[in-house]
C-alpha positions, 0 to 999 in steps of 0.5 A: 897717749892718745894717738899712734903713728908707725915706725919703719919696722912697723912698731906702733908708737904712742904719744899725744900733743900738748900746745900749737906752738913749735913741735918739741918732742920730749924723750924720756930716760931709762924706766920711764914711759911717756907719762914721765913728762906728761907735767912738762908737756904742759908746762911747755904747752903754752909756748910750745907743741909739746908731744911726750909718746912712749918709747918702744917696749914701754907704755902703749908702744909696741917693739919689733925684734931685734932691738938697735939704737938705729930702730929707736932713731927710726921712731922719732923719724916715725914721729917727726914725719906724723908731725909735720916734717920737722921738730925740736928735741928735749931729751932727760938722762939717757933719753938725751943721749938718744935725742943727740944720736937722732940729731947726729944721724940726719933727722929732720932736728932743728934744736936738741935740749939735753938735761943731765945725759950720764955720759963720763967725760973722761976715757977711764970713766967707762969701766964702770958702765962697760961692767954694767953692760954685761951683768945688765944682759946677764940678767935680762937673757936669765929673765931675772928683771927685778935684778936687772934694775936693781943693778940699774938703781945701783949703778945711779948711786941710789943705796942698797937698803933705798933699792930693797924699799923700792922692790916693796913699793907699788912702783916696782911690777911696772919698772920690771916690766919695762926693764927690759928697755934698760938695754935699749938706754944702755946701747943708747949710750953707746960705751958711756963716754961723751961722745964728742966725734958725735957732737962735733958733727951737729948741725944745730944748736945744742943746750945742754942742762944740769943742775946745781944740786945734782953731783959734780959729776953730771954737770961736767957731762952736760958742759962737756956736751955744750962744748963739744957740739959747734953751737952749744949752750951750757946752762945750770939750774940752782937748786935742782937735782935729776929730778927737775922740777918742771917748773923751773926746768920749761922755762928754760926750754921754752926760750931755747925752742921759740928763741 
């Protein structure tokens, strides 16, 4: 990330620009930084300005006390306003939901591309996220980090014994380092549920994705998401899982974002 611009409350925001095309900002998911989508960016870069930065409390950003869902809106502002006024948005599991509240809350958005936002579709589907949230703040207040992605891990449907080999992988300092951020992706889903009201009010075109291989469950949140925004597109991806590979994923974007 090779540049920084400030948000509202003065946080410093890392990200870097990948292409001259149409601006699209990519917002990554929970335990990631901006390097997670560093490999699409430069898929993208040909067609679009792709900019991966680094969401507050990660990476080579800063983070300004106390944390809300409007702050982490206030960056992407930060960011659309240092790139020229207005841009597009590609946003992967909970960075999708984040993307579609900046949208929602009157940015200077002109598309919003989600992959696979964890939301439940259905009103008894947010037990499980609403029990998250409070063991999730539970650990983070008692500094206990590794537990509190273990319990995000958990919450995924990854197995425990995959969770032990993770904690002894060189991966983990860096995702306990960053779990604290696992708050800020759980506000961003605002109780889990889709949220339709939300979507309803979206004044431009949403494409919701999801992959053929992932779970059942996750392509109906991204379809429930297309249907309930007033211009959506549903696409699914054969094959891929929440992991998408980018190559089969920039293509995709790349047509939604250039038209």
């Amino acid at each position: 990330m090779d540049k920084k611009t400030i948000s509202r409350d003065g946080t410093s925001l890392a990200y870097a620009r990948s292409g001259d095309g149409p601006t699209v900002i990519l917002v990554s998911g929970a335990l990631s930084t901006g390097a997670a989508m560093e490999p699409l960016a430069a898929r993208l870069a040909d067609r679009c300005g792709a900019v991966p930065y680094d969401r507050r409390g990660r990476g080579a950003s800063g983070d300004t006390a106390p944390f809300s869902v409007a702050r982490e809106v206030e960056d992407l502002a930060a960011l659309i306003d240092a790139l020229g006024g207005s841009a597009a948005l590609y946003g992967h599991s909970s960075g999708g939901a984040l993307a579609l509240e900046a949208a929602a809350s009157g940015l200077p958005v002109t598309e919003v591309a989600v992959y696979e936002p964890p939301f439940a579709v259905h009103e008894g589907d947010g037990k499980e996220r609403a029990e998250y949230t409070v063991r999730l703040t539970e650990l983070l207040a008692q500094g206990r980090n590794g537990d509190a992605v273990a319990l995000f891990m958990a919450l995924t449907g990854m197995p425990q014994d995959l969770i032990a080999d993770a904690r002894r992988s060189p991966m983990w300092p860096g995702m306990e380092a960053i779990a604290p951020t696992l708050a800020y992706d759980d506000a961003a889903m605002a109780g889990g549920l889709v949220p339709r009201e939300r979507l309803a009010a979206l004044p431009v075109p949403v494409l919701a994705v999801a992959g053929g291989a992932s779970p059942d469950w996750m392509r109906e949140a991204a379809r429930a998401v297309a249907d309930a925004a007033p211009n959506g597109t549903y696409r699914t991806l054969a094959g891929q899982t929440h992991r998408v590979d980018p190559a089969a994923l920039a293509p995709v974007l790349a047509e939604f974002f250039t038209g």
